[in-house]
Every structure is written in structure tokens, then in C-alpha cells.
C-alpha positions in Angstrom: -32.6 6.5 -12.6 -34.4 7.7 -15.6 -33.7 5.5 -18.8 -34.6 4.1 -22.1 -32.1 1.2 -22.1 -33.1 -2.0 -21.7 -31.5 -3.6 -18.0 -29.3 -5.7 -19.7 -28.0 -3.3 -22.1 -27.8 -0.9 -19.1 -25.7 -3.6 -16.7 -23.2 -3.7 -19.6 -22.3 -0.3 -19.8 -22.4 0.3 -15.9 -19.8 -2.5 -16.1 -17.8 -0.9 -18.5 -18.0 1.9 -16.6 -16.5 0.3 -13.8 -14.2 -1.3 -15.1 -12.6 2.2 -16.5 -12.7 3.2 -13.3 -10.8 -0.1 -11.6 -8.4 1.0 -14.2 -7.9 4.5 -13.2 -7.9 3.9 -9.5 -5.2 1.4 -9.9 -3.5 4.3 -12.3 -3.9 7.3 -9.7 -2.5 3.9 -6.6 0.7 3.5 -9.0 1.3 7.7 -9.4 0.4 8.0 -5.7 3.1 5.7 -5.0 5.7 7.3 -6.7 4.9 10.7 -5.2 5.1 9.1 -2.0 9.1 7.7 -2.9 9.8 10.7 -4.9 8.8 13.0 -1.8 10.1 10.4 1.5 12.8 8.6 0.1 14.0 5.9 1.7 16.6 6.6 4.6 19.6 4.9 5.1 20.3 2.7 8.3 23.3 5.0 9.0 21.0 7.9 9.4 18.6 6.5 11.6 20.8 5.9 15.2 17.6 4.6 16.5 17.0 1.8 14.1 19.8 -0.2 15.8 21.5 -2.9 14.1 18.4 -5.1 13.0 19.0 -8.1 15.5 17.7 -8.5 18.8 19.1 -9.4 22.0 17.2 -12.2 24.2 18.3 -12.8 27.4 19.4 -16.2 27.9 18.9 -18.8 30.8 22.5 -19.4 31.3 23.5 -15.5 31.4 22.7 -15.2 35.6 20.5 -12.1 35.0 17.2 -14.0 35.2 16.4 -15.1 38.6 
């Protein structure tokens, strides 16, 4: 890289620089997320027959089915 800066001057705007683009990454993460819900919202439990009620069944020891 071809330059007249000094190295320190030149490590400060290099950080700048990245720290404009932390900021615009994190910018384009939060739009990227909104597309995401705006396109697949959320589906509700009812919809979803295959989701099942949310609990689990465990067999038990006293239930005669476990040899």
C-alpha cells in the first residue's frame, strides 16, 4: 500500500474506517432481520399439527411398558 501518511496517522483512519463499517454491518444485521419477519412470519401453534403440544411424554417405571 502506497502512502504518504505517517503509520500512526494511517492506523487511525483504518480504525475509523472500521469502525463505520461495524456500524453498517450491524445496520444491514438489524434490516436483514426485519426482512426475514416481514417475509416468514411467525406461525401460530394451531397451524403447525406437527408441533404438538410443547410437552413431552417419558415413559415411566411404574407404567408396565418397560420390561
Amino acid at each position: 500500500m502506497d502512502t504518504s501518511l505517517p503509520p500512526a496517522d494511517e492506523l487511525v483512519l483504518v480504525d475509523r474506517e472500521l469502525a463505520q463499517l461495524d456500524a453498517r454491518r450491524t445496520q444491514l444485521l438489524a434490516r436483514r432481520a426485519w426482512l426475514i419477519r416481514a417475509l416468514y412470519p411467525p406461525v401460530a401453534a394451531a397451524a403447525r399439527p406437527w408441533a404438538g403440544s410443547g410437552r413431552t411424554v417419558t415413559p415411566s417405571a411404574s407404567s408396565g411398558n418397560i420390561r
